[in-house]
CHARMM internal coordinates of N, CA and C (Angstrom, degrees):
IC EDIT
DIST 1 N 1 CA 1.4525
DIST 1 CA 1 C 1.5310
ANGL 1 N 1 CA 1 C 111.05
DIST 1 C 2 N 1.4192
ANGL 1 CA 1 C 2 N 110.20
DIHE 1 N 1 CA 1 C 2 N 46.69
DIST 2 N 2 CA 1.9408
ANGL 1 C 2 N 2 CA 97.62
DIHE 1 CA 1 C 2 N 2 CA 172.84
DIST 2 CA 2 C 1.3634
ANGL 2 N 2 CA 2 C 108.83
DIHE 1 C 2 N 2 CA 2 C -76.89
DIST 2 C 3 N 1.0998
ANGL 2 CA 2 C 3 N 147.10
DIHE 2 N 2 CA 2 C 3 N 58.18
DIST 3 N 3 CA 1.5974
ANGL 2 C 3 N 3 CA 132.56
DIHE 2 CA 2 C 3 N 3 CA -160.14
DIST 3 CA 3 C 1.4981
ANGL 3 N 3 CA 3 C 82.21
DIHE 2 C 3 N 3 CA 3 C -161.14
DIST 3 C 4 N 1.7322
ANGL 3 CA 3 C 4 N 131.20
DIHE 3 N 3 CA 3 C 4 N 0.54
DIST 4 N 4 CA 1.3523
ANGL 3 C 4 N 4 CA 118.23
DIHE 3 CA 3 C 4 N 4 CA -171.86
DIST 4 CA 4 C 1.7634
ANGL 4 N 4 CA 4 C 93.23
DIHE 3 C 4 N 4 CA 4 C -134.10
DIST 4 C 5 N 1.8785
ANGL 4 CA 4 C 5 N 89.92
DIHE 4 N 4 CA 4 C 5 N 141.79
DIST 5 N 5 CA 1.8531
ANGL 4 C 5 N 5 CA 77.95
DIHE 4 CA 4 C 5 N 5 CA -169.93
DIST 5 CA 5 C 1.6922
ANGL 5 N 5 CA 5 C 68.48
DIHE 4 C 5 N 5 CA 5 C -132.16
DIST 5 C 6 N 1.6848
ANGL 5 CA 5 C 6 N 91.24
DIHE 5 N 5 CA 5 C 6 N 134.14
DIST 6 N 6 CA 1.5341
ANGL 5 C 6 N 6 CA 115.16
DIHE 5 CA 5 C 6 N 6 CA -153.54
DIST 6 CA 6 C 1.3112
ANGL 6 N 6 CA 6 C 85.86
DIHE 5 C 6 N 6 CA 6 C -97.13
DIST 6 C 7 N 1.2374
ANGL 6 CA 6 C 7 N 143.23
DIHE 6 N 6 CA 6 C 7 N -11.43
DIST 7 N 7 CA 1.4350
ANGL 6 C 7 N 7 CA 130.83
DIHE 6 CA 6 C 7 N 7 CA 172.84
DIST 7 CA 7 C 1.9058
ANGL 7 N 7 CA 7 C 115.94
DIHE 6 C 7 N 7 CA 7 C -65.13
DIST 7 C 8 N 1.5475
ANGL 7 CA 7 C 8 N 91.85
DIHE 7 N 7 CA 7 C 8 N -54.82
DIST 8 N 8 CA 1.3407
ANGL 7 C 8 N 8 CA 90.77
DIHE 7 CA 7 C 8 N 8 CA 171.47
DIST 8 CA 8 C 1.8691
ANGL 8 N 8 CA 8 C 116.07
DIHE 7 C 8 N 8 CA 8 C -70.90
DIST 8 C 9 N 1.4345
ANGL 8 CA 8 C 9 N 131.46
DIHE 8 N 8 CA 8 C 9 N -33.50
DIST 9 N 9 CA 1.1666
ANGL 8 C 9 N 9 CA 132.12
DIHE 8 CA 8 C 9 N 9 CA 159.22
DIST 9 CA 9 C 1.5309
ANGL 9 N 9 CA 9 C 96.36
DIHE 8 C 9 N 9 CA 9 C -27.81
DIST 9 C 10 N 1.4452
ANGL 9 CA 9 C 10 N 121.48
DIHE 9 N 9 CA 9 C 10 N -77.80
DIST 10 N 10 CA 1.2457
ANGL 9 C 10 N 10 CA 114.60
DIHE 9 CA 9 C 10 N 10 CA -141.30
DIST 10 CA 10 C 1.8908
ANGL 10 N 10 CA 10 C 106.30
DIHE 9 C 10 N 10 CA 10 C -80.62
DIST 10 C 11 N 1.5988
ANGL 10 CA 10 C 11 N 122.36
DIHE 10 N 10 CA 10 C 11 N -4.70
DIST 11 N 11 CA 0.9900
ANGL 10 C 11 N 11 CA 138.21
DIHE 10 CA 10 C 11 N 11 CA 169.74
DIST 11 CA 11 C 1.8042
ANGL 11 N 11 CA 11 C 97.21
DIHE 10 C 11 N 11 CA 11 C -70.24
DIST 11 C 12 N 0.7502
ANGL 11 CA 11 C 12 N 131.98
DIHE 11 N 11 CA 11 C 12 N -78.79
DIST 12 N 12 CA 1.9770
ANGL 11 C 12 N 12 CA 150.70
DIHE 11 CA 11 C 12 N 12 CA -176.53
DIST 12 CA 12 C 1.5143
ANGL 12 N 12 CA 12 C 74.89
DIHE 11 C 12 N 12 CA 12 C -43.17
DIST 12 C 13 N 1.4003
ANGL 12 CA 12 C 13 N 145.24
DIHE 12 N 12 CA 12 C 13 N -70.04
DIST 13 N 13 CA 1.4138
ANGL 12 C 13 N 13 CA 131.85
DIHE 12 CA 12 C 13 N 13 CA -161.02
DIST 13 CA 13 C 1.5142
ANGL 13 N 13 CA 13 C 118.43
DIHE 12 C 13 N 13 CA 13 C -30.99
DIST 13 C 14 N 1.4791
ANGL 13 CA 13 C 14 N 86.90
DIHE 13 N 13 CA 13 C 14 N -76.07
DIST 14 N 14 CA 1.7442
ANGL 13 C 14 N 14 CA 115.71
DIHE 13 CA 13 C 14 N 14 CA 176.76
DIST 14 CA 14 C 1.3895
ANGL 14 N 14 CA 14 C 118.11
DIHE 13 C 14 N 14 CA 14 C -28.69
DIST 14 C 15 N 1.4699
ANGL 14 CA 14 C 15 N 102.27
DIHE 14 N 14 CA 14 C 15 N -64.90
DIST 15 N 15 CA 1.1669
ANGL 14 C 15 N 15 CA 116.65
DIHE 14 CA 14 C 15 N 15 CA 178.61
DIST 15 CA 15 C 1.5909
ANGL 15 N 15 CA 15 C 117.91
DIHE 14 C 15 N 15 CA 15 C -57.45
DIST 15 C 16 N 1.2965
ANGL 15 CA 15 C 16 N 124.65
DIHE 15 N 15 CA 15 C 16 N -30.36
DIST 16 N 16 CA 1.5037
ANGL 15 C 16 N 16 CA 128.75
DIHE 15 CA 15 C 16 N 16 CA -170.15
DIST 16 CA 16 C 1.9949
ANGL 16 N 16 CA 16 C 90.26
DIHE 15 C 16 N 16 CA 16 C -78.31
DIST 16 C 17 N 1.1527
ANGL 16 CA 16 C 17 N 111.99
DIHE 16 N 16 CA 16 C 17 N -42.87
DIST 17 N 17 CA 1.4595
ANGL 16 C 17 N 17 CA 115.38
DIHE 16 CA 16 C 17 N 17 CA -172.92
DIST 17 CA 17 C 1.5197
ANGL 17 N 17 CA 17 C 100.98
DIHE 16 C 17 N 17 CA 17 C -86.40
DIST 17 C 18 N 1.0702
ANGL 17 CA 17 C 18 N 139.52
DIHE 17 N 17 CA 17 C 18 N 16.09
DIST 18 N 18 CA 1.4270
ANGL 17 C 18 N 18 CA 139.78
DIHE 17 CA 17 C 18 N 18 CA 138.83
DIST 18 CA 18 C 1.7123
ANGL 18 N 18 CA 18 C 127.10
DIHE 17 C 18 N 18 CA 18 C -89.84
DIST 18 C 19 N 1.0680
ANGL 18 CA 18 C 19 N 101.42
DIHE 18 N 18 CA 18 C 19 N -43.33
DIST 19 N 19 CA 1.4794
ANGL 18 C 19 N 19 CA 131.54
DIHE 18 CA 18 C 19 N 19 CA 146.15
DIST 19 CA 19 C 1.7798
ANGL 19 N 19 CA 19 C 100.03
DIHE 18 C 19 N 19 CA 19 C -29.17
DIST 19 C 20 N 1.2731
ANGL 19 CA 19 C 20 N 107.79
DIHE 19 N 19 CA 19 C 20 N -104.90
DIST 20 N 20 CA 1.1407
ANGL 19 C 20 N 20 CA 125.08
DIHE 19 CA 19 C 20 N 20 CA 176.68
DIST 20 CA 20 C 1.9423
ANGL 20 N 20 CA 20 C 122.09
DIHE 19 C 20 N 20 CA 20 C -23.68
DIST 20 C 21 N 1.4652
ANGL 20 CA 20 C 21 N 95.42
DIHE 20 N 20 CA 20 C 21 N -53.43
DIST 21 N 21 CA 1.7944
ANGL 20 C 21 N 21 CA 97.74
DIHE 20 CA 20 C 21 N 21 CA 172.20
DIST 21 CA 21 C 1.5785
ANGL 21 N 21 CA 21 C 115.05
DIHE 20 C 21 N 21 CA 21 C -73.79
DIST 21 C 22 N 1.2389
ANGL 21 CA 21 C 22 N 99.94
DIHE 21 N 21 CA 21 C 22 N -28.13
DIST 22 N 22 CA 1.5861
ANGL 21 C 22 N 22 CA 102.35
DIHE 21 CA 21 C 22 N 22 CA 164.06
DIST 22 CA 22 C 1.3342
ANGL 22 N 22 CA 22 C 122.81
DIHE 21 C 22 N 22 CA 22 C -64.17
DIST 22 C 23 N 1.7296
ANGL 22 CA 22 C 23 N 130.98
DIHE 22 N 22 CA 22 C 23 N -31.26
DIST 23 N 23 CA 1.0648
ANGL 22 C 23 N 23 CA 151.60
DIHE 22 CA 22 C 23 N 23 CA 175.08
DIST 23 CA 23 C 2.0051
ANGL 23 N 23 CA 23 C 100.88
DIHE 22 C 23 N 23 CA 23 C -60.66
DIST 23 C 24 N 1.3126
ANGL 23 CA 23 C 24 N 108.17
DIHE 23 N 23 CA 23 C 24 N -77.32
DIST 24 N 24 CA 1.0824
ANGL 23 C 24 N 24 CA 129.21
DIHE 23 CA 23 C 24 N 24 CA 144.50
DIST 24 CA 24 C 1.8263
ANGL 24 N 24 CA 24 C 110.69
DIHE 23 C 24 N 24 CA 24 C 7.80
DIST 24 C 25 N 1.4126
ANGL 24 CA 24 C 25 N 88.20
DIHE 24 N 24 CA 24 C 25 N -82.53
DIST 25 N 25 CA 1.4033
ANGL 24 C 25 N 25 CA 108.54
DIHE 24 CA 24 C 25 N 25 CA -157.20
DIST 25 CA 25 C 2.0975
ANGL 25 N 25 CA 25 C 98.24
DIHE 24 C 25 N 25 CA 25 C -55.26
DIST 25 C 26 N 1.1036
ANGL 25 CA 25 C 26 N 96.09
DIHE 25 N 25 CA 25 C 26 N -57.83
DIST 26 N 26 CA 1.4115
ANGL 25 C 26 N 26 CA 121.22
DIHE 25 CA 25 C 26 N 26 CA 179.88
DIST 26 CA 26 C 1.5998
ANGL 26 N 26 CA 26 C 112.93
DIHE 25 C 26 N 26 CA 26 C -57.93
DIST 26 C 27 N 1.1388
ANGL 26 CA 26 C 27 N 144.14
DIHE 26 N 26 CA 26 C 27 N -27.42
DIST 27 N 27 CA 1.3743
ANGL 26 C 27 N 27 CA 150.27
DIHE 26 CA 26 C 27 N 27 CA 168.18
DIST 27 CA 27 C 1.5384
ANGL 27 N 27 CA 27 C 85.01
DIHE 26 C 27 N 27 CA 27 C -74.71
DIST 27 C 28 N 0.9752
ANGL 27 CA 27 C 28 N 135.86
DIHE 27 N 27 CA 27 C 28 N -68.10
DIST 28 N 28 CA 1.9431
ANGL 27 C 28 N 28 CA 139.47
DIHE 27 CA 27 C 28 N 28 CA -138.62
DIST 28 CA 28 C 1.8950
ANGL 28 N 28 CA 28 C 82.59
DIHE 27 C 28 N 28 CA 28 C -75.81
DIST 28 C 29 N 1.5196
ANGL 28 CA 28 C 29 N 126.91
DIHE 28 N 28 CA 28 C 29 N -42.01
DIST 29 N 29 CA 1.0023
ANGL 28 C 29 N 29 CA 100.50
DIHE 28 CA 28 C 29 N 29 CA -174.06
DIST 29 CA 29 C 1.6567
ANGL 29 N 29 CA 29 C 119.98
DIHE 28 C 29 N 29 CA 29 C -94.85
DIST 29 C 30 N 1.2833
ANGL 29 CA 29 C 30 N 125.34
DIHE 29 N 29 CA 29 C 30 N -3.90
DIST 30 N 30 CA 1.2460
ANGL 29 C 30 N 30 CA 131.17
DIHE 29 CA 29 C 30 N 30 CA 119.91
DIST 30 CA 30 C 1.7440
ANGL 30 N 30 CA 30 C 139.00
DIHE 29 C 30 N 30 CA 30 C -8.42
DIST 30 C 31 N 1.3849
ANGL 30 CA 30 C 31 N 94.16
DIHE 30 N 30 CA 30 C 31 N -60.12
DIST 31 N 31 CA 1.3070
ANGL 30 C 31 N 31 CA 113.35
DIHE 30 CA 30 C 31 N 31 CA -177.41
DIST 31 CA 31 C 1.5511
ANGL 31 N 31 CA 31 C 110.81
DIHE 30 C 31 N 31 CA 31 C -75.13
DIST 31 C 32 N 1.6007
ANGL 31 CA 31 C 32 N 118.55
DIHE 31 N 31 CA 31 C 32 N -57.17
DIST 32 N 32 CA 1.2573
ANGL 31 C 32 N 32 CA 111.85
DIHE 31 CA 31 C 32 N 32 CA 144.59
DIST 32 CA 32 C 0.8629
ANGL 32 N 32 CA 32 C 143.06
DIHE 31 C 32 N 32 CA 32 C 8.23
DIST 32 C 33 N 1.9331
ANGL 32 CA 32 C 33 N 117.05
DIHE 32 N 32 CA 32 C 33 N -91.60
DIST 33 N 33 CA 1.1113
ANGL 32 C 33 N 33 CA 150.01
DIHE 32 CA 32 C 33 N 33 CA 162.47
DIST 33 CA 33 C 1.9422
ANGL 33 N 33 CA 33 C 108.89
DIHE 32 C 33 N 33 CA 33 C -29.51
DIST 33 C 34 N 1.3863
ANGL 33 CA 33 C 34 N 115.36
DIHE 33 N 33 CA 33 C 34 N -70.19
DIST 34 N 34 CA 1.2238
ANGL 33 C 34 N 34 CA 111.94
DIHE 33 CA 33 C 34 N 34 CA 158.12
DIST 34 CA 34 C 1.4413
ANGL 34 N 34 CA 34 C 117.77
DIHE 33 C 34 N 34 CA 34 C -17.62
DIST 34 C 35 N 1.8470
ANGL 34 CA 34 C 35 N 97.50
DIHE 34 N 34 CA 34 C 35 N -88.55
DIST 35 N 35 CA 1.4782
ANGL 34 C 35 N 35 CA 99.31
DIHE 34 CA 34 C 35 N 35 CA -153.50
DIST 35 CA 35 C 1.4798
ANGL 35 N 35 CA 35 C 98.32
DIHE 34 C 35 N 35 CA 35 C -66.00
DIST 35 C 36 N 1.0699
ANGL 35 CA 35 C 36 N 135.90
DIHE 35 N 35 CA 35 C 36 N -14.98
DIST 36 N 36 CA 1.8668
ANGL 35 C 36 N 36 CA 126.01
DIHE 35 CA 35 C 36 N 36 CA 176.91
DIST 36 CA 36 C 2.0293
ANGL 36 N 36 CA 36 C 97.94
DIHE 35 C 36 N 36 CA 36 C -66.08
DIST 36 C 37 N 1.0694
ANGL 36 CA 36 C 37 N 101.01
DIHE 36 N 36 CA 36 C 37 N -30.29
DIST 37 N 37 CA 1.5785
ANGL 36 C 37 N 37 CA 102.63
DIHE 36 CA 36 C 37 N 37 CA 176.48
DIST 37 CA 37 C 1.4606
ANGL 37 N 37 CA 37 C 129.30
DIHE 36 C 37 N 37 CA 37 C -50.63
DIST 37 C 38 N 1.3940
ANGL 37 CA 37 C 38 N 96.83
DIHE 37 N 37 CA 37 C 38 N -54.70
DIST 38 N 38 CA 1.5818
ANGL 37 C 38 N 38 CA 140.63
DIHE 37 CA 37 C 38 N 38 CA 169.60
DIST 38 CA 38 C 1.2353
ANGL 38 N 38 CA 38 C 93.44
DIHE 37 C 38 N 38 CA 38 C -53.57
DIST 38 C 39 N 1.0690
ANGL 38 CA 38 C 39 N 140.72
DIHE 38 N 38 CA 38 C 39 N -71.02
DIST 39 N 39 CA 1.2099
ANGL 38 C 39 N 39 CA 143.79
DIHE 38 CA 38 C 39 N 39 CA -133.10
DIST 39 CA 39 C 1.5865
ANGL 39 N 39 CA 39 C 99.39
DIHE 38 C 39 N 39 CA 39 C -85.29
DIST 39 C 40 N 1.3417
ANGL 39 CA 39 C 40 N 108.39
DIHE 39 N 39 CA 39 C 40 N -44.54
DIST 40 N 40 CA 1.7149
ANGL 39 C 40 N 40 CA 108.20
DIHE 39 CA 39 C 40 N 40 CA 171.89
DIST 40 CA 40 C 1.5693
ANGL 40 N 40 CA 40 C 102.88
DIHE 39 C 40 N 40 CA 40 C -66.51
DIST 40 C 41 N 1.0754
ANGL 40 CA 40 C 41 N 134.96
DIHE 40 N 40 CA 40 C 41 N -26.50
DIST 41 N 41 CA 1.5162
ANGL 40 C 41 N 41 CA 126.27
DIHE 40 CA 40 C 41 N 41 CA -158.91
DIST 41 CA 41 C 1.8848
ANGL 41 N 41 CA 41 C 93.35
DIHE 40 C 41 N 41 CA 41 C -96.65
DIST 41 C 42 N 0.9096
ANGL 41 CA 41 C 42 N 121.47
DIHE 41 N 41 CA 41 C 42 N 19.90
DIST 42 N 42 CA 1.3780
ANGL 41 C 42 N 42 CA 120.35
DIHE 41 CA 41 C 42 N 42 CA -168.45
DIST 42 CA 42 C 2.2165
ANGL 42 N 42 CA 42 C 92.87
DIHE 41 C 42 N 42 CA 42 C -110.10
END
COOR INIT
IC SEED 1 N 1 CA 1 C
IC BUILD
């Protein structure tokens, strides 16, 4: 594998799994938002 420079690999990693918990984070508070909606319309 000389054609792979594992510094930046593991830089592009990080970032996809920050990415991702941010994704995460943002659906769950989404979801929230809904059911707190629901919950007044009840």
């Amino acid at each position: 594998m000389p054609n792979v420079d594992v510094v930046t690999e593991m830089v592009n990693m990080i970032s996809a799994t920050r990415a991702y918990e941010a994704n995460i984070t943002s659906i769950n508070t989404t979801k929230g938002m809904a059911m707190k909606a629901l919950e007044i319309g009840r």
